[in-house]
C-alpha positions as CSV (number, residue, x, y, z in Angstrom):
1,X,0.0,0.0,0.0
2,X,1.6,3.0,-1.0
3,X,2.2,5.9,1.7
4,X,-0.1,9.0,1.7
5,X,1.5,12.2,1.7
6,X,-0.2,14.8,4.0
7,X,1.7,17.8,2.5
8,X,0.8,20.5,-0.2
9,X,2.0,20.3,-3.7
10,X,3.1,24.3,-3.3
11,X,5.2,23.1,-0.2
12,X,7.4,20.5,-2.9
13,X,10.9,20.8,-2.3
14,X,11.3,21.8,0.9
15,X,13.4,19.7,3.6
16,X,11.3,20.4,6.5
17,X,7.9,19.8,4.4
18,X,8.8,16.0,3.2
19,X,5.6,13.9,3.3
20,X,4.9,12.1,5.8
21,X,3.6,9.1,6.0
22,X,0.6,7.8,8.0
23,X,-0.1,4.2,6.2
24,X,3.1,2.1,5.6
25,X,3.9,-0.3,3.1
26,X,4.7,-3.5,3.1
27,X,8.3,-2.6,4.4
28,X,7.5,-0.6,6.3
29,X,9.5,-0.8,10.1
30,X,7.5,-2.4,13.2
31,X,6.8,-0.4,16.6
32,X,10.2,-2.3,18.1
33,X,12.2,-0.7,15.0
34,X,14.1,1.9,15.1
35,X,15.9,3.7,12.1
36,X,19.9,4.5,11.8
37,X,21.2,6.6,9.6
38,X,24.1,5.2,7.9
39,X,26.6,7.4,9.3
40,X,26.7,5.9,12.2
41,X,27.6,2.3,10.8
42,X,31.2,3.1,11.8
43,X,30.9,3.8,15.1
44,X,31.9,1.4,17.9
45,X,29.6,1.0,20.1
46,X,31.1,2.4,23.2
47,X,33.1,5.4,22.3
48,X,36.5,5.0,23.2
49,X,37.6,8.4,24.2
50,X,37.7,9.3,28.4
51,X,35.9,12.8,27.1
52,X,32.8,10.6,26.6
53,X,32.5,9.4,29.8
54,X,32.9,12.7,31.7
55,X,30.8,14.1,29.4
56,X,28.4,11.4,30.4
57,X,28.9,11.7,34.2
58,X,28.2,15.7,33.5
59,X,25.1,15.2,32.0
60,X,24.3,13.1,35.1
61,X,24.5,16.1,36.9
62,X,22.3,18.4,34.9
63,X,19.9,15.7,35.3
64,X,20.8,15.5,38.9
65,X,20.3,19.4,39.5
66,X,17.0,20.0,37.3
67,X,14.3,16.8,37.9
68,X,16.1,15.6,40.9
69,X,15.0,19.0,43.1
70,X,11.4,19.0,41.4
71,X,11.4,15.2,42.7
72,X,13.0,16.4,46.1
73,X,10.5,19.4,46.8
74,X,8.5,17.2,48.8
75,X,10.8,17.4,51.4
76,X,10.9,21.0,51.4
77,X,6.9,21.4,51.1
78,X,6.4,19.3,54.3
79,X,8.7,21.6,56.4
80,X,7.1,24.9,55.0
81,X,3.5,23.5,55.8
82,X,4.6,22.4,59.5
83,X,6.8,25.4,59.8
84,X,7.7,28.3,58.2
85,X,4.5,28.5,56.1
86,X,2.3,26.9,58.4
87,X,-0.3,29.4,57.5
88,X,-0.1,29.3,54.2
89,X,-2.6,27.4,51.7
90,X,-2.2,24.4,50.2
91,X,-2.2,25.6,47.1
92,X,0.4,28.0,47.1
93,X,2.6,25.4,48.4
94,X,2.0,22.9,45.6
95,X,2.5,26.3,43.2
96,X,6.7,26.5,44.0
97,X,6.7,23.1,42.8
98,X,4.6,23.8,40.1
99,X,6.5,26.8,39.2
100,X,9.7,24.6,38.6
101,X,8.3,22.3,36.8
102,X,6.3,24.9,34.2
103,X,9.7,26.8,33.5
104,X,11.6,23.4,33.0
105,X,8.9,22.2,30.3
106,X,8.0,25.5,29.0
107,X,11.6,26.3,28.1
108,X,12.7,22.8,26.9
109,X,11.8,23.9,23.2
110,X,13.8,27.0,22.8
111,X,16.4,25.6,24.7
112,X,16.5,22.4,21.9
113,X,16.7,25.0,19.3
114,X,19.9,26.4,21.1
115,X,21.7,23.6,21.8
116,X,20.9,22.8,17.5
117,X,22.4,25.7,16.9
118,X,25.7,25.0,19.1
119,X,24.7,28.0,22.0
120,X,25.3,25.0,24.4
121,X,28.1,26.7,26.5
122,X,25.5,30.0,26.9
123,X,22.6,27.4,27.6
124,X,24.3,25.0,30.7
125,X,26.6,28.2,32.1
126,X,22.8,30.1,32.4
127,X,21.8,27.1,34.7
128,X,25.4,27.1,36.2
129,X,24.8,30.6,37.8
130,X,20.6,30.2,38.5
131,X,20.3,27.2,40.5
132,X,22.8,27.9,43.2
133,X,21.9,31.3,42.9
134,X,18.6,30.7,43.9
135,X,19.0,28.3,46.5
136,X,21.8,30.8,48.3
137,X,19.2,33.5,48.6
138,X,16.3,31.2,49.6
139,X,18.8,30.7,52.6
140,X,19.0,33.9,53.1
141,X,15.3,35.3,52.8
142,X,14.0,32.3,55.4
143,X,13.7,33.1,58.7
144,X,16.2,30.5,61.1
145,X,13.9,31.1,63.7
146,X,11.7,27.7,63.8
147,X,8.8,29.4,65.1
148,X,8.7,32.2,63.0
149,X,6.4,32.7,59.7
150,X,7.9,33.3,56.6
151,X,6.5,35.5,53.7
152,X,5.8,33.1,50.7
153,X,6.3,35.8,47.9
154,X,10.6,35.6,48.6
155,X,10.3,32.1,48.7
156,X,8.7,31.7,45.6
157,X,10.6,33.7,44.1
158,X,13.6,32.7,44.6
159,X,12.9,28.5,44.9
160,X,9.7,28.6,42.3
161,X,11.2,31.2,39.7
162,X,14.9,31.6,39.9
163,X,15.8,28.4,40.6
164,X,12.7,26.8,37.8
165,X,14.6,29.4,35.6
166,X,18.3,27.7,36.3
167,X,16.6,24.2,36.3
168,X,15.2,25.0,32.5
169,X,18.2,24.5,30.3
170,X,19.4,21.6,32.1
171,X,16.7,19.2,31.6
172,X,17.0,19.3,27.6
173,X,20.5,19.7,27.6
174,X,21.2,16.3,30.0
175,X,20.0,13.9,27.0
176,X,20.8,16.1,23.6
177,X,24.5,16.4,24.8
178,X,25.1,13.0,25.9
179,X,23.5,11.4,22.8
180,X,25.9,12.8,20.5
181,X,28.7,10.8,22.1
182,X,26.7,7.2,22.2
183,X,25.4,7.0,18.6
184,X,24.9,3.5,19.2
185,X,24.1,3.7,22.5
186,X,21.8,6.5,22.4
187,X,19.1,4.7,24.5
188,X,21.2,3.1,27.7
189,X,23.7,6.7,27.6
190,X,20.0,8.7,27.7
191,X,18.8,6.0,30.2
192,X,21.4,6.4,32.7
193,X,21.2,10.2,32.3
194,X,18.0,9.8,33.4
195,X,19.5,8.3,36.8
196,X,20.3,11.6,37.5
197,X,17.2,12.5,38.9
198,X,15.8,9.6,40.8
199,X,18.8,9.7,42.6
200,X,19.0,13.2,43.6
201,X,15.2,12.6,44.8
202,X,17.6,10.1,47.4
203,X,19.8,12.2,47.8
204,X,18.7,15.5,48.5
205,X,15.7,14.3,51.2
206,X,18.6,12.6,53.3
207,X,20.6,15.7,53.5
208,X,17.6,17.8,54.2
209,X,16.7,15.7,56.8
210,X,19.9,14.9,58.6
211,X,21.0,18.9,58.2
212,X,18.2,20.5,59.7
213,X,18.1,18.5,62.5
214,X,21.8,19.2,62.7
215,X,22.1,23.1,61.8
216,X,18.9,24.2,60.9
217,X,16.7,24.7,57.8
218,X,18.9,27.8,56.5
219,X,22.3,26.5,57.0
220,X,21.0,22.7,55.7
221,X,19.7,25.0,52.6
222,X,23.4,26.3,51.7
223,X,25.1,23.2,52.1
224,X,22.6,21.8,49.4
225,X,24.0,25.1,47.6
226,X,27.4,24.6,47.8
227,X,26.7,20.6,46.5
228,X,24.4,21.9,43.1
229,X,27.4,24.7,42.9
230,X,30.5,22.2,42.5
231,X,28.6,19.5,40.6
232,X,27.1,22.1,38.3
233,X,30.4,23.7,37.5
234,X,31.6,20.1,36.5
235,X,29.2,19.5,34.1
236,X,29.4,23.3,32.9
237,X,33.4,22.1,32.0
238,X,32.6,18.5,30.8
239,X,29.5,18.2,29.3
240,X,30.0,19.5,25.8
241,X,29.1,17.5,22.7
242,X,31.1,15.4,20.4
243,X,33.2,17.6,18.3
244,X,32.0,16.0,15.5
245,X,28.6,16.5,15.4
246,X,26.9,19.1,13.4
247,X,24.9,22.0,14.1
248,X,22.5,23.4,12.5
249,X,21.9,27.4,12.8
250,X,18.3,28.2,11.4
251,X,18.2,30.9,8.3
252,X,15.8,33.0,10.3
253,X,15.4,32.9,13.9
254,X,11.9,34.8,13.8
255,X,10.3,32.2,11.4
256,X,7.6,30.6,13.2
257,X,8.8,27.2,11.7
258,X,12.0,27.4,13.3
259,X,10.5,27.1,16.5
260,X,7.3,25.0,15.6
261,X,7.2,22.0,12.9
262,X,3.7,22.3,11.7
263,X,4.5,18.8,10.3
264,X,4.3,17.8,13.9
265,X,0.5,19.0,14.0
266,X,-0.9,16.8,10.9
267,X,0.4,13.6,12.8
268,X,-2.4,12.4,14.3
269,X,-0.2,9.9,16.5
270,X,2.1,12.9,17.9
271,X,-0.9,14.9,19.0
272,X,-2.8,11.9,20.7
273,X,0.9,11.7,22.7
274,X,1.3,14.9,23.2
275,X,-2.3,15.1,24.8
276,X,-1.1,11.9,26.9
277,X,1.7,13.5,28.4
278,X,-0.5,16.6,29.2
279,X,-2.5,14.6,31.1
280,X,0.1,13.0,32.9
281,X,1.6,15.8,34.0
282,X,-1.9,16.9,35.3
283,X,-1.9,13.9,37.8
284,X,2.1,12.8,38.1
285,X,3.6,15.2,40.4
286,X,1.0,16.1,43.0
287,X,1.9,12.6,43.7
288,X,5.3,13.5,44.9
289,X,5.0,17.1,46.5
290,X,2.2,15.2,48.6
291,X,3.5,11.9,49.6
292,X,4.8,12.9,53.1
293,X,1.5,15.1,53.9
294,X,-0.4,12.3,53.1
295,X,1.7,9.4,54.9
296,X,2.0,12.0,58.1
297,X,-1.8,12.4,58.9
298,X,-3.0,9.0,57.2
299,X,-0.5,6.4,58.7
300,X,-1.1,7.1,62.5
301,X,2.2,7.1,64.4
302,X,4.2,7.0,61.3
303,X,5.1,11.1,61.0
304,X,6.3,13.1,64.0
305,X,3.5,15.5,63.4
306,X,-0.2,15.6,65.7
307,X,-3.5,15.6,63.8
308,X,-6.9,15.7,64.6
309,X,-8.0,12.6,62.5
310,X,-7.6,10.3,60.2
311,X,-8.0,12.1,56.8
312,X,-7.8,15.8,58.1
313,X,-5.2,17.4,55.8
314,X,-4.2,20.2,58.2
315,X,-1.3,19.7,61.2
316,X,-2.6,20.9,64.4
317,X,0.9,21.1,66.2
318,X,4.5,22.4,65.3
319,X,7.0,20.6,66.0
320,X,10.6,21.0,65.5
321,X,11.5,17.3,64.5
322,X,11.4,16.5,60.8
323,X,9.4,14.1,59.5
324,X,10.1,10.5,60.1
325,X,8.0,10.4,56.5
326,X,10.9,11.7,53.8
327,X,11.9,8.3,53.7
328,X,9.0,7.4,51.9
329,X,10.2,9.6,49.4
330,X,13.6,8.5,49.2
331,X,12.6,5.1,48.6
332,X,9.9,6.5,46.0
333,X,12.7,7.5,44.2
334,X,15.5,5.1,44.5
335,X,12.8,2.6,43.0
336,X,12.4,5.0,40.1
337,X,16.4,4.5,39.5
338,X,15.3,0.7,39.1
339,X,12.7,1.7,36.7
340,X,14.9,4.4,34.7
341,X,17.4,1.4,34.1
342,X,14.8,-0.9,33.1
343,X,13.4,1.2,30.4
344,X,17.1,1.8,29.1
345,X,18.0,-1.8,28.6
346,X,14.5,-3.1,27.5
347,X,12.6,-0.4,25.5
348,X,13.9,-0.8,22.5
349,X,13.1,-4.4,22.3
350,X,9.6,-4.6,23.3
351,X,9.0,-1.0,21.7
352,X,9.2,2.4,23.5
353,X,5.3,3.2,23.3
354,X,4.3,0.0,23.9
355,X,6.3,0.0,27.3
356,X,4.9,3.4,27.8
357,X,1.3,2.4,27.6
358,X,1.6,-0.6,30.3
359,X,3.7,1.5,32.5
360,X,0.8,4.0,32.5
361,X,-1.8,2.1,33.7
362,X,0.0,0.5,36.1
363,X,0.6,3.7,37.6
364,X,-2.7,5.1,37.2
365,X,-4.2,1.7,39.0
366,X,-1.6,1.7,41.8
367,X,-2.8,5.5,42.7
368,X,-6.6,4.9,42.4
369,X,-6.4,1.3,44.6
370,X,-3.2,0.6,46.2
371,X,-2.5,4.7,47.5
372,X,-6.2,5.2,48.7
373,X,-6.5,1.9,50.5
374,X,-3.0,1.8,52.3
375,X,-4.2,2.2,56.2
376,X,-0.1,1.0,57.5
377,X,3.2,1.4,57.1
378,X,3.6,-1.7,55.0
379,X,0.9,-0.8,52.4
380,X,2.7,2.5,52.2
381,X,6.0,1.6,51.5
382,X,5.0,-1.3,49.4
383,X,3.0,1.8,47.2
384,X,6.1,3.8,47.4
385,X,8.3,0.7,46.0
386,X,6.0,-0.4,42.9
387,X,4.9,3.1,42.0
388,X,8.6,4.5,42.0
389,X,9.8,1.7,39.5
390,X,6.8,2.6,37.2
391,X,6.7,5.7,38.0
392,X,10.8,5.8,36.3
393,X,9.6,4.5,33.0
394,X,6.5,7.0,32.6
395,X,8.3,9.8,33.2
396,X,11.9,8.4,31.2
397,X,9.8,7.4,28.2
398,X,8.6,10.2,26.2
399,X,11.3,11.2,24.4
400,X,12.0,7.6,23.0
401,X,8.1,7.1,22.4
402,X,8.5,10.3,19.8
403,X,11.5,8.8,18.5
404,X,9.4,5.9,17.7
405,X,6.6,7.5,16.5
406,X,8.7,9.9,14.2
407,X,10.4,6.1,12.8
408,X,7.3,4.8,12.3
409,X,6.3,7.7,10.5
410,X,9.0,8.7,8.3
411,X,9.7,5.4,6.3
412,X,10.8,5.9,2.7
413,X,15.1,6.0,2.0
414,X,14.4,9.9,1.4
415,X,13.0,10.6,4.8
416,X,15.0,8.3,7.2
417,X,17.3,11.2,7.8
418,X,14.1,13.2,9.1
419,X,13.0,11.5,11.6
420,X,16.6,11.8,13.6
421,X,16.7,15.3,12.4
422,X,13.5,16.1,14.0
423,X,13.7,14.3,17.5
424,X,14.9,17.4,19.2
425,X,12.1,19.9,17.8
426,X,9.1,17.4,18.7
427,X,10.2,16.4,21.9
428,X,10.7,20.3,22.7
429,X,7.2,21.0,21.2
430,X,5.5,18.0,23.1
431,X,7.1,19.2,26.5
432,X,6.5,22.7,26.2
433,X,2.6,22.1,24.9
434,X,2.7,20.2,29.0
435,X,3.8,23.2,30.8
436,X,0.6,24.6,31.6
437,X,-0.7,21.1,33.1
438,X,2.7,21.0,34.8
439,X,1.9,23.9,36.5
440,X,-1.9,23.8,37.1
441,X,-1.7,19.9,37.6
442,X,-0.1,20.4,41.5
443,X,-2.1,23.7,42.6
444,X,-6.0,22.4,41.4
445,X,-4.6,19.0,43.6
446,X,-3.8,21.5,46.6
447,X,-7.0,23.3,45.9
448,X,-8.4,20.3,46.6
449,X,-7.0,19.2,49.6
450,X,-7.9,22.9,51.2
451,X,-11.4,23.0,49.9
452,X,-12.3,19.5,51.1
453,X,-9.9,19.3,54.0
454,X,-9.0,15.5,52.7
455,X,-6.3,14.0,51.0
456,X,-8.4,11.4,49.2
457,X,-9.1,14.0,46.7
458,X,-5.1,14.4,45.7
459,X,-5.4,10.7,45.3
460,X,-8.4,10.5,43.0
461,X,-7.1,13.5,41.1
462,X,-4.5,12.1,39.9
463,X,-5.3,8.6,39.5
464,X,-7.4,9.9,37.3
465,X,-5.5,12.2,34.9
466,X,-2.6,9.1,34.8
467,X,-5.9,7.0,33.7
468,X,-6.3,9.6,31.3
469,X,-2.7,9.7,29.8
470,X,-3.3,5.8,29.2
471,X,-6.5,6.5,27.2
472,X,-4.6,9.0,24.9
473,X,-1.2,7.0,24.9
474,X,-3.6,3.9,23.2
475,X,-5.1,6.3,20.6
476,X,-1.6,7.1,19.6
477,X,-1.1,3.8,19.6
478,X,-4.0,3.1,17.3
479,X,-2.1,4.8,14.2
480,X,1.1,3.4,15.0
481,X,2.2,0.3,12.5
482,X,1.3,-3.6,14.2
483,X,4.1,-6.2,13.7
484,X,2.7,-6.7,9.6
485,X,3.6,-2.7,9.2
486,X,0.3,-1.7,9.0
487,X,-1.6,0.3,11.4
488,X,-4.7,-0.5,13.8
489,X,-6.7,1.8,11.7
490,X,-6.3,0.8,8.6
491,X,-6.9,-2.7,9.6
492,X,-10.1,-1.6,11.0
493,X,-10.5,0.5,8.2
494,X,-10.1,-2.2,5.3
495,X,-11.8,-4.7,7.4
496,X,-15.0,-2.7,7.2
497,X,-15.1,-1.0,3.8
498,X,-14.6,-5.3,2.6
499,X,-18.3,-5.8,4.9
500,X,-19.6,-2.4,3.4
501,X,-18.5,-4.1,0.0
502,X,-19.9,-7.5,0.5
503,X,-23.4,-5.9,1.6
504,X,-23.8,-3.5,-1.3
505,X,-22.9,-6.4,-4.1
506,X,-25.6,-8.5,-1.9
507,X,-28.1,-5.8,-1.9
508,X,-27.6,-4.7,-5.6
509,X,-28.0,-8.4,-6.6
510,X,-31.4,-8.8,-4.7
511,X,-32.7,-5.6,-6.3
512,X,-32.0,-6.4,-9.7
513,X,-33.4,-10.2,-9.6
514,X,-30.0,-11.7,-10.0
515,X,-29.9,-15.6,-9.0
516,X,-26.8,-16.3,-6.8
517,X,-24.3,-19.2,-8.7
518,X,-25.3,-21.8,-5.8
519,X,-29.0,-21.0,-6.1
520,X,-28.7,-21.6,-10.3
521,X,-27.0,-24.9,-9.4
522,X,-30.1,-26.5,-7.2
523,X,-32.9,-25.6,-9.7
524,X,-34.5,-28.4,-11.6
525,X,-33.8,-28.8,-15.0
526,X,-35.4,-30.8,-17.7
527,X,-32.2,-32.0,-19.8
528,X,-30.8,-34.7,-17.8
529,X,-27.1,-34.4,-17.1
530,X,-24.3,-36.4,-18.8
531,X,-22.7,-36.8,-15.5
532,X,-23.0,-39.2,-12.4
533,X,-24.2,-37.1,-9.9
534,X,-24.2,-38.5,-5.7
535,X,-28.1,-39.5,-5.9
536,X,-27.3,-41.6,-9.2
537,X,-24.5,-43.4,-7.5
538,X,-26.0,-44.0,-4.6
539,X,-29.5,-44.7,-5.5
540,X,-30.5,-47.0,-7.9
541,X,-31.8,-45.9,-11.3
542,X,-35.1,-43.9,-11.8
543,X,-37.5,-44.8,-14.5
544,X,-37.7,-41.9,-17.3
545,X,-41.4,-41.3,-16.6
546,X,-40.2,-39.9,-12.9
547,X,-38.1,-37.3,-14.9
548,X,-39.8,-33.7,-15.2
């Protein structure tokens, strides 16, 4: 079946405007196939250079110091709401989170651009100077009294938007750096990047923890400084890309096509994605910034805080103990690291997408049954284990489910090259198009708990939405190529236009009085046949008069 071309004939001609394809032919690659170009036939597989390696470590660090404090705020959102912001809603709480996590998606596609265009020293040395930045005045705007209230506008400011603004070239820069060294490796190499921030969500808890019971919330605050200072100035020096690769510096930087592929919008799989991972950022991190609020007044015994009830979502006491809960956390995310390593050694053999889908609704079932059901210590932890090792693939996966949609998509010798070309600018596209729910995902969840003074409605919130994600993940899915290289939809498709078929010969042959072969073969006739038939073989001759 030949492949249907979606673009213009005035568009002919141009690079970015090859046709893309949305039925595939015969040869056309399986969701578990994945295109190289053959430039890289002559690579080894593991490059051979020390640069590579550093480089490789750096990039673990720009994970480490953009997703690895969004997975640590927890921590830091369960001491503002039993001390320092005490007094403060919910809601604003969840929004310094939220904040970070906006500015790291909302940025990732004009960062991608950047880094395409070889800006990558400007891009990481930006993050080099805002993340500590941040974090040294934070220490310095928060009261070291314990019983003192803090105004939330400085620490918002300084946490939520200087910080979120450090975090955002990081996060992109982590996997596009690091892949130009691993051509062959460009899954595990990404995969283990990925590391970065499941262990930093390990890492940073335990220090808070032991710190501020040690030297207080301020001083804790600038030792975690001084730590995102020395590891980000390593990866500022090592984390550069292969010398060889190539950049490529758009004609015209105010072209709304070097910052958007429309070619991205007329692909009906990418936007059913793209809608998937909106929706899982709706429901994924309230999850995380709520984990040791929930655990302290719903697992009685197991925080060090007092409350009135099981269920009640406000602490009644201050105490100047932390929580006893951050290692629930901890081992939320050192199970992710299990998960993040899983995806990188078996995604590309069961297919990226494919893996994406199950991990989803495992997720989305473990929040809506195991997370609103766990009464005890051991149904917490037990959440905290199996969610965090899904949890590592949902949230690992998306840029290697658009690099298999974008193979499945572009499929003829002329457009191979594409789809690796592309891979930046859609996974920019799809993450920025996710900022909003990001953002608006954690504070309606804090809404929640503050308007209903209950946590179960955090838990149905975003069970649902990771429900949600699955729904749109298995649409995408739907016009993706089966093992045969043809879609679900254009089986469905060809399967009912041949019934449609088959009914309107059937009906046209009733209405014009046309006698099916098999109904001409059992009428009567009066000229006897030449041949045998069954009755004359096995019956006995009949006399000519019984012939009519």
């Amino acid at each position: 079946m030949p492949s249907q071309s979606l673009e213009k004939d005035n568009r002919k001609g141009s690079e970015a405007s090859l046709p893309l394809s949305t039925s595939t032919a015969s040869g056309a690659p399986s969701m578990r196939e994945f295109r190289r170009s053959s430039s890289d036939d002559d690579e080894p597989y593991w490059p051979r250079t020390w640069r590579a390696y550093a480089c490789l470590l750096g990039c673990f660090f720009l994970m480490f110091n953009s997703w690895g404090l969004v997975n640590a705020y927890g921590t830091w959102s369960s001491y503002y709401v039993g001390h320092s912001l005490r007094t403060v809603d919910q809601l604003e709480l969840n929004l310094i989170g939220g904040s970070q996590c906006f500015l790291v998606l909302l940025l990732s596609n004009p960062v991608g651009r950047l880094l395409d265009a070889g800006h990558f020293r400007k891009v990481i040395g930006f993050g080099t100077v805002f993340v500590p930045l941040g974090l040294f005045i934070l220490s310095a705007v928060h009261p070291s009294s314990v019983e003192a209230i803090a105004s939330f506008g400085p620490i918002w400011a300084t946490q939520g938007l200087v910080v979120g603004l450090g975090m955002a070239p990081f996060f992109v820069s982590s996997s596009q750096v690091a892949a130009t060294w691993f051509p062959k490796r460009r899954g595990l190499a990404v995969g283990y990047v990925a590391c970065g921030a499941s262990i930093a969500g390990v890492v940073y808890p335990t220090m808070l923890r032991y710190l501020i019971e040690a030297v207080g919330f301020n001083n804790a605050v600038r030792y975690v400084a001084t730590l995102t200072s020395l590891t980000c100035i390593y990866s500022f020096i090592f984390a550069t890309p292969n010398p060889v690769h190539e950049f490529h510096k758009p004609e015209n930087w105010f072209k709304i096509r070097t910052w958007f592929d429309t070619d991205a919008f007329r692909n009906k799989a990418w936007c059913w994605f793209t809608a998937a991972v909106a929706f899982m950022f709706f429901g994924f991190y309230p999850v995380f910034f709520n984990l040791e609020e929930v655990s302290t007044v719903v697992l009685a015994g197991f925080g060090t805080r007092n409350s009135s009830g099981i269920g009640q979502a406000m602490p009644q006491a201050v105490s100047d103990e932390p929580l006893q809960t951050f290692w629930l956390l901890t081992i939320m995310n050192g199970a992710s690291t299990a998960g993040r390593l899983t995806l990188a050694q078996f995604s590309d053999k069961t297919g990226p997408l494919n893996m994406h889908i199950g991990s989803q609704l495992v997720c989305s079932l473990l929040t809506l049954v195991l997370w609103t059901l766990a009464g005890s210590e051991t149904d917490a932890i037990a959440f905290c284990v199996v969610f965090g090792v899904f949890s590592g693939m949902v949230i690992g996966l998306p840029p290697a489910s658009v690099a298999n949609i974008l193979s499945c998509t572009y499929t003829t010798p002329e457009t191979e090259a594409l789809a690796k070309k592309k891979l930046g600018h859609w996974v920019g596209m799809m993450y920025s198009f996710a900022a909003v729910p990001a953002l608006l995902g954690p504070v309606i969840a804090g809404h929640l708990i503050t308007e209903y003074n209950t946590y179960i409605t955090i838990q149905m919130w975003s069970g649902a939405n990771l429900f949600l994600s699955f729904i749109c993940m298995m649409v995408a899915r739907w016009y993706l190529p089966c093992f045969d290289g043809e879609s679900f939809a254009h089986h469905f498709s060809r399967k009912h236009a041949s019934t449609k078929e088959k009914l309107r010969l059937g009906s046209d042959a009733t209405a014009a009085g046309i006698v099916s072969p098999t109904a001409l073969s059992q009428a009567p006739t009066r000229v006897p046949s030449t041949m045998p038939s069954r009755e004359k073989i096995e019956q006995p001759a009949q006399s000519p008069e019984r012939m009519v």
